[in-house]
N, C-alpha and C positions, 0 to 999 in steps of 0.2 A: 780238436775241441776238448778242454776242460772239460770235467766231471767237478759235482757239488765235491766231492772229498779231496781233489788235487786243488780245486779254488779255497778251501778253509784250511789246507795245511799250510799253503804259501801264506796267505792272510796271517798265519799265525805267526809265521817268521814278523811281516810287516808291523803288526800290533807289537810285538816283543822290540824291535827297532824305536817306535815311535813310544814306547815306553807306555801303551794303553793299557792300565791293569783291566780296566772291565772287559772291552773287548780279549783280550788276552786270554782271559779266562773263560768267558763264555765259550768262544774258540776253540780252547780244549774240551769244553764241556760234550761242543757240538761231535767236538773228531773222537771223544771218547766213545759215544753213543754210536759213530758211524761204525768204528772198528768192532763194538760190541757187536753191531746186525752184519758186519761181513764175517765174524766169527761163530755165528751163534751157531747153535744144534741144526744139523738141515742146509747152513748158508752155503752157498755156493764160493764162497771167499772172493764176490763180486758186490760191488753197490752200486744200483740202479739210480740216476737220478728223481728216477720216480717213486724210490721206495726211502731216497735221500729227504724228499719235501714230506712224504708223511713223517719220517720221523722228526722234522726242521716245525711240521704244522703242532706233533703231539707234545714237542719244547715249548712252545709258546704256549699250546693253554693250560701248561704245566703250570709256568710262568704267573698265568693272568690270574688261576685259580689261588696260587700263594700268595700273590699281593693281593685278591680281594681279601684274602684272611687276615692279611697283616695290615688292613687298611681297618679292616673290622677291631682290628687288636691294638689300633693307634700306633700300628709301630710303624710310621712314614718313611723310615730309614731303610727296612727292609722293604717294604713294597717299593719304596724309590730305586731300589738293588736292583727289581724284580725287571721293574719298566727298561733299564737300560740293559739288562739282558735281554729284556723280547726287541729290542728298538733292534741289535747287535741281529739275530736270530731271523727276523723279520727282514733283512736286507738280504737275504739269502734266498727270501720266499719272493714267487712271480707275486706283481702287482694284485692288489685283491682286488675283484670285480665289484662292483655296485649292487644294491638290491634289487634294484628296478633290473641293470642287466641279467643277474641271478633269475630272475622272475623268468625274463624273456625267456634265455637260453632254456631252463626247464619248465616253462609252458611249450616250446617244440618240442621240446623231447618226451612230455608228456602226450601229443599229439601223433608223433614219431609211431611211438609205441603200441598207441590204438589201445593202451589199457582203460578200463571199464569200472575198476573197482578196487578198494586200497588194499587189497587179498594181494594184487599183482603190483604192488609198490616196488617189492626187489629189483620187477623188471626195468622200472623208471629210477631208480638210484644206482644199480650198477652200472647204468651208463651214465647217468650221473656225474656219479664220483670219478669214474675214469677220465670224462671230458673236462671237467670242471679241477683235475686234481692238482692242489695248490695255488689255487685260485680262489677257495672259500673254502671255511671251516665245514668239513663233516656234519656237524651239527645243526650248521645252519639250513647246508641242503637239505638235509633229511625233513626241518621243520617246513622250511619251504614250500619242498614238494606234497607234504600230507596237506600243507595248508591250500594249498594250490588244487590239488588232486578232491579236495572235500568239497572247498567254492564249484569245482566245475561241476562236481556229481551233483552239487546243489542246484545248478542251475540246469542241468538235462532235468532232473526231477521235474525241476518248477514250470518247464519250457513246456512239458508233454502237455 
């Protein structure tokens, strides 16, 4: 089986063949960033698939975050750049789950965990993020679950 880093270096032969500049370059972008975390201080000169999709997830809202700027700046051109690098980026990332499934999944796990109070949130996002990982942005879990974890405290409260 393939690793995310041996499927984007062949990709990149393919893009270079089919004469894709954007993909092409994205591509490199991606393998730049891969070789940079099997290099880094500490790395085991290993990449994890799963340490592959955090860094494939922190591209994209790199990504989303520039074009909202440049959308803000009227520059359509560069945000237009922006979208067809996350489109490229995104085909990399497992399918992104729903909200409503997002709910489900961390309402059990919220349950799971028998936590009581948003003090023990850690306990309910690091499983989380582990089960969930590349599957939904970061960000959204986290809101998710405080939002999720506050309605329920609401409703024990109200229930007694």
């Amino acid at each position: 089986m393939t690793n995310l880093f041996d499927t984007v270096s062949n990709d990149i032969q393919s893009a270079m063949l089919a004469k894709d500049k954007v993909r092409l370059e994205t591509l490199r972008g991606i393998k730049k960033e891969f070789i940079e975390a099997k290099t880094a201080k500490g790395a085991t000169g290993e990449l994890s698939d799963e340490k592959a999709l955090k860094i494939l997830q922190k591209m994209v809202k790199q990504r989303k975050d520039s074009a909202e700027i440049y959308q803000q700046q009227n520059r359509t051109d560069l945000a237009e750049r922006e979208f067809d690098e996350i489109t490229v980026i995104e085909s990399y990332l497992p399918e992104q789950i729903s909200q409503e499934e997002l709910e489900g999944l961390l309402s059990k796990i919220i349950v799971q965990t028998g936590v009581k109070s948003l003090k023990e949130i850690g306990k309910v996002m690091s499983i989380a993020t582990e089960t969930l990982a590349g599957k939904a942005e970061g960000r959204l879990i986290a809101e998710t679950v405080k939002r999720l974890m506050t309605d329920g405290l609401t409703l024990v409260r109200t229930s007694h």
